[in-house]
N, C-alpha and C positions, 0 to 999 in steps of 0.2 A: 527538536523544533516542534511546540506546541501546535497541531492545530493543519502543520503543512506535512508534504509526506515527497517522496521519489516520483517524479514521473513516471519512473519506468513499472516499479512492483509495488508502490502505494506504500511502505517502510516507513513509519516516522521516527525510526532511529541513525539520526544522522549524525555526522562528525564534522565540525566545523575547521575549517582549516582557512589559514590567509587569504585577503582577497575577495572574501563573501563566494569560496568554495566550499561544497558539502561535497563527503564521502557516504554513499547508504552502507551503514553494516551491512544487510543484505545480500545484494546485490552487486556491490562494489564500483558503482556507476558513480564516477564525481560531477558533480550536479552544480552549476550555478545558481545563486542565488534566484536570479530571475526565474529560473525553470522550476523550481520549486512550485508544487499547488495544494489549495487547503484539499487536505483529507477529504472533505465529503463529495467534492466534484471532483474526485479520484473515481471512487465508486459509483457516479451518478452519471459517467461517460460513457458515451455509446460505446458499445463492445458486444463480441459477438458471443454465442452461447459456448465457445471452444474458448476465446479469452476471460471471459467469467470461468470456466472451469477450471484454468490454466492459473488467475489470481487466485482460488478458492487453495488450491495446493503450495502455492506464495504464502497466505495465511496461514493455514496448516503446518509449513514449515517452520514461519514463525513461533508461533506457538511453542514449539520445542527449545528457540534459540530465545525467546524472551517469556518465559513463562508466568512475567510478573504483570503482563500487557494479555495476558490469558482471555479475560472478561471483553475487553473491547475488541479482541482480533473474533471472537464467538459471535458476537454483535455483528463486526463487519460480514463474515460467513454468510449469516443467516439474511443478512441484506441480500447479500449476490443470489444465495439460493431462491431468495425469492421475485428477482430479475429472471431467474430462468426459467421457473414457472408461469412469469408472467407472458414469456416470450414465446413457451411451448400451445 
């Protein structure tokens, strides 16, 4: 899903299934269509400096499990890290 990700861990590697249900590789959360949200107001949602640290290690794992998505999950990282700085 271009552009949307997981509610839960921000994943945009999703599995479509009947019914306008997603599965996240990830995570393993089957996700409604509806609940779906774009990538950037994933990242751009209040959260606290523990939930920023907690996705930051979600990316990280990524990384290893889609290493073709390398570049943008680096991209994403260095957004969050610089939320925490901003917060500290």
């Amino acid at each position: 899903m271009d552009g949307l990700c997981c509610p839960t861990c921000g994943c945009q590697k999703l599995t479509h299934y009947i019914g306008g249900v997603y599965e996240c590789k990830l995570c393993g959360r089957n996700v409604n269509q509806f609940e779906l949200i774009p990538t950037e107001q994933f990242l751009e949602q209040d959260m606290s400096v523990e939930e920023i640290k907690a996705l930051i290690d979600i990316k990280l794992d990524m990384m290893l499990l889609f290493p073709e998505d390398k570049a943008a999950l680096i991209d994403d990282i260095k957004k969050l890290r610089s939320r925490i700085s901003e917060d500290a």
